[in-house]
C-alpha positions as MATLAB code, in Angstrom:
seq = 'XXXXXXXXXXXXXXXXXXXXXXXXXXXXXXXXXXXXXXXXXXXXXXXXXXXXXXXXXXXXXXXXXXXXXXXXXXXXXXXXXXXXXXXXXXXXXXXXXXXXXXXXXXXXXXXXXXX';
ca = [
      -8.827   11.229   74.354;
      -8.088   13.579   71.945;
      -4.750   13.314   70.029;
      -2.867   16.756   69.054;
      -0.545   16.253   66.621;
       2.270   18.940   66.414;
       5.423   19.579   64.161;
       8.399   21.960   63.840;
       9.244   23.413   60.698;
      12.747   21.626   60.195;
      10.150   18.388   60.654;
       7.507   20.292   57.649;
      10.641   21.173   55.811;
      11.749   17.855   56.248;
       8.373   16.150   54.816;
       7.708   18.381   52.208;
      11.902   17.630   50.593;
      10.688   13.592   51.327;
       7.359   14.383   49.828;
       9.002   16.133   46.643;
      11.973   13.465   46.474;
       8.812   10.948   46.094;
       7.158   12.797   43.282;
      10.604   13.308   41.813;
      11.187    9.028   42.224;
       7.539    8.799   40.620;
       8.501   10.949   37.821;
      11.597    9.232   36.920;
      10.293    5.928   36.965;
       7.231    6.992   35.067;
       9.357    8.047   32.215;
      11.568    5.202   32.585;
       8.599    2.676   32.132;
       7.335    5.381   29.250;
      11.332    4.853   27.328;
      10.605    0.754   28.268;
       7.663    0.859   26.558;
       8.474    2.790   23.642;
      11.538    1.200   22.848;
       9.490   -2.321   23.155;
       6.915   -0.948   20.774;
       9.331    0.782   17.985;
      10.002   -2.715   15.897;
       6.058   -3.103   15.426;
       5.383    0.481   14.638;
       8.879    0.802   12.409;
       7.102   -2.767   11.155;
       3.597   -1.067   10.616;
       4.941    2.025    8.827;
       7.044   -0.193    6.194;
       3.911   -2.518    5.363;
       1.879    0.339    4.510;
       4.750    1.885    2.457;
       4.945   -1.344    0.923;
       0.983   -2.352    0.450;
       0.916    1.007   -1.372;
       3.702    0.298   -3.970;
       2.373   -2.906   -4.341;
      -1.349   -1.242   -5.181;
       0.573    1.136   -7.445;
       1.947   -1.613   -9.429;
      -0.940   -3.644  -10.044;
      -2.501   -0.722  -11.606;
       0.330   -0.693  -13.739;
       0.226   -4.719  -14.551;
      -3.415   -4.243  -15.157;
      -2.743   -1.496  -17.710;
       0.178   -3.392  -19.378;
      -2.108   -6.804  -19.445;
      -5.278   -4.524  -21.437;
      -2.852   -3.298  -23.836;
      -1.092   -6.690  -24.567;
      -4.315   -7.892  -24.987;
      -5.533   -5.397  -27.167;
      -2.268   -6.131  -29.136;
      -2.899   -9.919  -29.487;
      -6.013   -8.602  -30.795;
      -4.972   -6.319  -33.710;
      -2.581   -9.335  -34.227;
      -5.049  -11.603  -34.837;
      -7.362   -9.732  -36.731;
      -3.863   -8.879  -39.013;
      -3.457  -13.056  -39.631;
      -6.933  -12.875  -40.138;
      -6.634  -10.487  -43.180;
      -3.531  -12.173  -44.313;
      -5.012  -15.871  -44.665;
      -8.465  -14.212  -46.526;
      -5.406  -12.204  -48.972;
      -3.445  -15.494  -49.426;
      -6.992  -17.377  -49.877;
      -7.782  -14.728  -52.212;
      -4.368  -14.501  -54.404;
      -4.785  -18.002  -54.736;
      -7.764  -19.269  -56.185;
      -9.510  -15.498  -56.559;
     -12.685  -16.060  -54.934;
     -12.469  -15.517  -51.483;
     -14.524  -12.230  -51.555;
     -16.851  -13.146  -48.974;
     -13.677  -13.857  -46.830;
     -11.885  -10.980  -47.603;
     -14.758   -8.655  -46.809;
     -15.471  -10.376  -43.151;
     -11.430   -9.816  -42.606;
     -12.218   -5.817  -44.050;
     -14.784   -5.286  -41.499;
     -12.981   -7.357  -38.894;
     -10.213   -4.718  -39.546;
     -12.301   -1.502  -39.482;
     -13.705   -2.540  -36.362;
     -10.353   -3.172  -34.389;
      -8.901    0.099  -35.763;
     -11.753    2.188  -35.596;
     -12.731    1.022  -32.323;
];
């Protein structure tokens, strides 16, 4: 038995409105879904995008704090080698015969200024 299957056109026009209603339907709900899940996903990626901004200020600064900590250090540095010049000149103004003294703080001195 052979089945013949036959249509008018109000029936084709008919299916092919239902068949682009469908795709229409299928659309809309695809880019409803697509707003859903962009609008769930915004708060991370918002989230994301201020870490990074944030990880990279924070980098920025610790170069600076390193920076600041070398030159303090060098600071405490020249300081010290200052007292040390001072005491040996004290030593020296007091009982004149600190020489070997004096000359350690002399080359202590050179060094930290010249480097």
């Amino acid at each position: 038995m052979q089945h013949v299957f036959s249509f008018t056109l109000a029936e084709a026009w008919a299916f092919l409105i239902y068949a682009a209603g469908a795709a229409a339907g299928l659309y809309a709900g695809g880019v409803a879904i697509s707003k859903v899940i962009t609008a769930v996903k915004k708060p991370k990626t918002d989230q994301d995008k201020r870490i990074t901004q944030l990880e990279t200020r924070v980098n920025a600064m610790e170069g600076f704090l390193r920076n600041d900590k070398q030159r303090l250090d060098r600071m405490d540095e020249g300081q010290h080698v200052t007292m040390q010049a001072l005491l040996a000149l004290l030593d020296h103004n007091l009982d004149g015969n600190n020489i070997d003294q004096m000359q350690k703080a002399k080359e202590a001195l050179q060094k930290h200024l010249i480097g």
